[in-house]
N, C-alpha and C positions, 0 to 999 in steps of 0.2 A: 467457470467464473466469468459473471459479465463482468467488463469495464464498468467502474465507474463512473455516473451521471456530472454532468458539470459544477451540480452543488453538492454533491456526496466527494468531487474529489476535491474542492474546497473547506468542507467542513476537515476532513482530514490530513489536510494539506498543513489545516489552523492547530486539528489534535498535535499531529506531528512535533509541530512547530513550538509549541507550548511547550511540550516536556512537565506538566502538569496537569492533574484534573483538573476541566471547565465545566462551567454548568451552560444551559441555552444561550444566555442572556450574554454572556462573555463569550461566546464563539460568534454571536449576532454583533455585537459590538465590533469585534477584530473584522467581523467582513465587510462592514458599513465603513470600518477607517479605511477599508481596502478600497473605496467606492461601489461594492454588491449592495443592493439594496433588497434582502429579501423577506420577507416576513417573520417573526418571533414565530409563529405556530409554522410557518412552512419547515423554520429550521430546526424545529421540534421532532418534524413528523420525518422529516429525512435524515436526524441526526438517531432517533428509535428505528428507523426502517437499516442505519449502520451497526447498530447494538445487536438486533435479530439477525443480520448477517453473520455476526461476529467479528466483527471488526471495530467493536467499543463495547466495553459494561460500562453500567452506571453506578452508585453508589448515592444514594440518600444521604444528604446533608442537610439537616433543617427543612426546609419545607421546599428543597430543590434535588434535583440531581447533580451531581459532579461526574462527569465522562474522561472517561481517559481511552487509550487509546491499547487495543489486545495486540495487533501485529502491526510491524515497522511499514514502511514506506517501501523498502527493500523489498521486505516480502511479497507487498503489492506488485510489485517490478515483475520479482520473478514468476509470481503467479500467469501475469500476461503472458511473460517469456514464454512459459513451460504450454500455455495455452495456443501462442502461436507455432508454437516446435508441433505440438498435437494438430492442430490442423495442417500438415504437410504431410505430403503423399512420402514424402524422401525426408527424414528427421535432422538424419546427418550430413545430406546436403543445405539444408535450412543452416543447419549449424556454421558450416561453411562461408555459404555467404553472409550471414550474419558477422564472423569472426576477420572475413574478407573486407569489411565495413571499417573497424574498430580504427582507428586511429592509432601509433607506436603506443602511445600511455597505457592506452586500454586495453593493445593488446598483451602490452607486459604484466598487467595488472590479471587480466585472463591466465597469464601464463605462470604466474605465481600464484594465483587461484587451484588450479588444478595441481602443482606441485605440492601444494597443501594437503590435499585432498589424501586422505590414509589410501592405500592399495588396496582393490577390492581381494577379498579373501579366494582362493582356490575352490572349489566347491570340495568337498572328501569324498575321496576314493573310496 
């Protein structure tokens, strides 16, 4: 998965953020009050080039589209995550320094993460 472009992680930044289907015209508005100034057809063509990812369907309303938003914000996160674990020659040393970084919070929040987490099963004998 590539990172998202500077106005694909804007548009979704606005999906997110909404917590409602938008149609163009209302996600071009929120990023103009944001000071973005980018085009009605630009935000057209990169909020469809987000839907054929899968990362929005759209939905016919009247004579427009309404967009909502398929996966969380989160997911996006862990997508990179799991894409920079994958480019490391050493996984679980990636993991390390990464976990090595974390600040108390984050890492207690890691730490009740994985305590969550069910027990992988035994394989059968």
């Amino acid at each position: 998965m590539r990172p998202f472009g500077e106005l694909e992680a804007d548009i979704m930044r606005v999906m997110w953020a909404s917590g409602e289907p938008l149609n163009i015209h209302s996600i071009v508005e929120v990023l103009h009050r944001e000071g973005r100034q980018p085009a009605y057809t630009t935000v057209m063509t990169v909020t469809e080039r987000l839907r054929t990812k899968g990362w929005l369907e759209r939905v016919k309303q009247g004579r427009s589209f309404q967009y909502t938003a398929l996966r969380s914000a989160d997911d996006y996160s862990a997508d990179l995550m799991d894409q920079a674990l994958d480019s490391s020659a050493d996984r679980e040393s990636a993991l390390l320094r990464f976990a090595g970084r974390l600040d108390p919070d984050e890492a207690a929040a890691l730490r009740r993460a994985l305590e969550a987490m069910p027990a992988e099963s035994a394989p059968d004998d």
